[in-house]
Residue, then its C-alpha position, 0 to 999 in steps of 0.5 A: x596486926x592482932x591475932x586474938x578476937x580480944x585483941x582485935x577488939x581493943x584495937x578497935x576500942x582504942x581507935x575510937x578512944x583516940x578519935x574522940x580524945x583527938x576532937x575534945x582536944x581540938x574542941x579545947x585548943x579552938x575555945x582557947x584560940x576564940x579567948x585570945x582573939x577576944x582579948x586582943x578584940x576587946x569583946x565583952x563576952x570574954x568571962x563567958x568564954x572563960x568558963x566554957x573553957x574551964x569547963x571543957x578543961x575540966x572535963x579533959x582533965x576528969x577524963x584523963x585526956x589531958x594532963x591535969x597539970x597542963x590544963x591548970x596551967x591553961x587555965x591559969x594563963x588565960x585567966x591571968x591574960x583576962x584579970x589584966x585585960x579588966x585591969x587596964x580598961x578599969x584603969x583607963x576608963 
């Protein structure tokens, strides 16, 4: 345990950092999962989905939360999923 006033206090900062790290991420892993069930569904809100979870990776990115290489990647394979889920209902209908 910390002995220094100041240490004591970086105990706590980071505590509370890692909570709200620990909420950003779940919040990013649920706008993923919602995108994916979306697809398999065949919903039409699946654009507006995308971009909320762009957004909530761009921000995890800026603050540093998630890797910047892992949220491209994210990012990439959902809109990869979604540009060949709008391929194939053009092509069908």
């Amino acid at each position: 345990m910390a002995n220094l006033k100041s240490a004591k206090k970086n105990v706590q900062k980071h505590e509370k950092r890692r909570l709200k790290n620990a909420a950003r991420k779940t919040s990013i892993k649920t706008a993923i999962k919602k995108v994916y069930t979306a697809i398999e569904t065949g919903s039409k809100d699946i654009n507006l989905m995308l971009s909320d979870v762009a957004a909530q990776l761009a921000r995890a990115k800026s603050k540093r939360v998630i890797h910047a290489n892992t949220a491209s990647r994210k990012l990439s394979r959902l809109a990869k999923k979604v540009a060949t889920l709008k391929r194939e209902t053009s092509v069908s209908a």
